[in-house]
C-alpha positions as a Python dict, from the first residue, in 0.01 Angstrom:
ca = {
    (1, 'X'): (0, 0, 0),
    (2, 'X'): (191, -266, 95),
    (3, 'X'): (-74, -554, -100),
    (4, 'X'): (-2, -341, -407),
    (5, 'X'): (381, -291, -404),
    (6, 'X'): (432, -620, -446),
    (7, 'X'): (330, -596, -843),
    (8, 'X'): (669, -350, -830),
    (9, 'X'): (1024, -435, -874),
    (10, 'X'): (1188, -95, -695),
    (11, 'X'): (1519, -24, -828),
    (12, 'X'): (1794, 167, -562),
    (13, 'X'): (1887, 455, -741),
    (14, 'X'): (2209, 322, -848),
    (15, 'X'): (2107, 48, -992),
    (16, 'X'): (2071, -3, -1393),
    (17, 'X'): (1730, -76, -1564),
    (18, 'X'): (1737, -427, -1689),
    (19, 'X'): (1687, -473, -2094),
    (20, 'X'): (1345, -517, -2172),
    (21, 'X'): (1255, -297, -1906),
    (22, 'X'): (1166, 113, -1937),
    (23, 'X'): (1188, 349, -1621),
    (24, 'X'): (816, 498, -1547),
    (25, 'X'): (734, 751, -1253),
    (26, 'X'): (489, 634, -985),
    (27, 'X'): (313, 923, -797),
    (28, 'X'): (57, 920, -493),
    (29, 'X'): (-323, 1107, -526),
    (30, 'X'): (-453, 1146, -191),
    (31, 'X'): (-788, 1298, -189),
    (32, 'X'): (-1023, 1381, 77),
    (33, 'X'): (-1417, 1397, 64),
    (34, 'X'): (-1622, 1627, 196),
    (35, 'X'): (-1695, 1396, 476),
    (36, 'X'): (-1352, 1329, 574),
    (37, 'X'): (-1339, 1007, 399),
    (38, 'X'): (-922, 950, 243),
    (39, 'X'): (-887, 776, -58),
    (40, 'X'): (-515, 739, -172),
    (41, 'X'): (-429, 569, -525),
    (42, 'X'): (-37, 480, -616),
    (43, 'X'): (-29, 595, -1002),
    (44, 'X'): (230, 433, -1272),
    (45, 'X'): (305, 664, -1564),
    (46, 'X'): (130, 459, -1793),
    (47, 'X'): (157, 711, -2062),
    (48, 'X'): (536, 690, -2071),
    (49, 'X'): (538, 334, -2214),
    (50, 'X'): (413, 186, -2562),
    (51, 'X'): (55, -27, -2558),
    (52, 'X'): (78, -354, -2730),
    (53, 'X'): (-67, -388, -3077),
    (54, 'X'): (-299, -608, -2935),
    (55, 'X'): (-487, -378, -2711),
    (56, 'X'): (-500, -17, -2939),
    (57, 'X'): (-843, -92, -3021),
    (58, 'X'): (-1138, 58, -2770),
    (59, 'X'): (-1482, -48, -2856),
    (60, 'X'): (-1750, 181, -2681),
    (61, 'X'): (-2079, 53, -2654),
    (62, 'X'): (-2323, 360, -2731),
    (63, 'X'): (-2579, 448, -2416),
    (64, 'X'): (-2873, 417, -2663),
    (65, 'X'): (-2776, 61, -2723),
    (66, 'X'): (-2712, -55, -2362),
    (67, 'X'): (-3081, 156, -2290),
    (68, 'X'): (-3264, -71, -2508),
    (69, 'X'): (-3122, -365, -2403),
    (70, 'X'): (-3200, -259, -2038),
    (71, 'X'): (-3607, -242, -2242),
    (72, 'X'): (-3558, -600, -2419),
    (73, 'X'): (-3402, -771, -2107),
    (74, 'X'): (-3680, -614, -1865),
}
């Protein structure tokens, strides 16, 4: 965790959020496999913040297209 933290500016509780800036909630999923394997992830609240204009678009590619590709390529 310590390779990812530093993309994070932690705040101490006391301190103010800067302008510009909004407050989101970081959380921890730790899972373990069924063969004892632990995978952790560190999780912003990505969903509390506003997605530039830029990026509201998704464009899907459908399966049947990348499939015949796959054919035309092979």
């Amino acid at each position: 965790m310590k390779n990812n933290m530093i993309a994070f500016e932690l705040l101490e509780p006391q301190e103010s959020i800067p302008l510009g800036y909004k407050k989101i909630t970081l959380h921890m999923i730790v899972d373990v496999k069924m063969d004892f394997i632990r995978k952790a992830q560190l999780v912003a609240g990505g969903h509390l913040t506003n997605p530039p204009a830029s990026i509201t678009n998704l464009s899907m590619v459908p399966h049947d297209s990348v499939r015949i590709m796959f054919l035309v390529a092979a």
